[in-house]
N, C-alpha and C positions, 0 to 999 in steps of 0.2 A: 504494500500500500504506500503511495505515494503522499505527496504534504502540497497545499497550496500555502501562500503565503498572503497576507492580505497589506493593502497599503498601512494598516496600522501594525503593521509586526507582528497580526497573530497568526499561527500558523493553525489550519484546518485539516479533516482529514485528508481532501482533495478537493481538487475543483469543481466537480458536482455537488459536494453538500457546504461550501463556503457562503452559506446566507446568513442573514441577520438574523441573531436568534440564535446561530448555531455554537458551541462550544468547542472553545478550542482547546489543541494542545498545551497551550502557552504563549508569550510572548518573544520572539529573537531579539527584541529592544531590552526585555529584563532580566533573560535569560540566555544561556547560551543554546546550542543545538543538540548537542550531548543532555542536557535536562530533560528536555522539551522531547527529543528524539526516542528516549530512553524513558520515559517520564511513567508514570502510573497511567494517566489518562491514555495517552496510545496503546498500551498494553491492556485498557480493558476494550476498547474499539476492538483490536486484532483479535481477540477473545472471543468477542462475539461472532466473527466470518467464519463460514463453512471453510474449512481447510487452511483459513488466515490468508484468503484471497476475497479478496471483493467481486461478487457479478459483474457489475458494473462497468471493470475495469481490463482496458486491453494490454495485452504484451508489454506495449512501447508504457504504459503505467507501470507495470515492473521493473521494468527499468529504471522508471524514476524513482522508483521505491529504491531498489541497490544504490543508485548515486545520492540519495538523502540519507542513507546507508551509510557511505563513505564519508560524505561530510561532516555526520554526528561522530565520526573518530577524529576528527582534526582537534587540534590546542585550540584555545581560545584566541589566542591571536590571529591565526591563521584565519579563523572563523570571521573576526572584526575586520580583517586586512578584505576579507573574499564581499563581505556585506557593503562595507564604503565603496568597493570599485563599482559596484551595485547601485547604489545611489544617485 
C-alpha cells in the first residue's frame, strides 16, 4: 500500500481515500517518515486488507508502496534534504 501526501503534510493511505474527513497516518511537517511509515495507525489499515493488498490498487501502486518503503529507512536528514528539494 502506497501513501498520498496532502499539501498540508498529512500523509493518507492513498490517493483514492485522501478526502476530508479522512485520517491520517501522520504529519511529515511533525514527524518524520520512519514514525509515520512504521507508525500504529498504518499497521492497523494493513491489518485490515485481505492478504495486506488493497482491491483497489494496481501493480504500478506497489511499487509505490516499496519506494515509500525505502524512504521510511532513510536518516532524518536525508529525509528533510529529499522534502525541501520538494518544495
Amino acid at each position: 500500500m502506497w501513501a498520498s501526501i496532502g499539501s498540508d503534510g498529512n500523509i493518507y493511505p492513498c490517493g483514492h481515500v485522501s478526502t476530508d474527513g479522512m485520517e491520517s497516518y501522520g504529519n511529515i511537517l511533525e514527524q518524520n517518515l520512519s514514525e509515520i511509515w512504521n507508525g500504529e495507525k498504518r499497521k492497523k489499515v494493513l491489518k485490515s486488507m485481505p492478504n495486506g493488498k488493497c482491491r483497489i490498487c494496481s501493480p504500478a501502486s506497489l511499487r509505490r508502496n516499496a519506494l515509500m518503503s525505502f524512504l521510511s529507512e532513510l536518516d532524518r536528514e536525508t529525509q528533510e534534504e529529499l522534502i525541501n528539494e520538494v518544495q
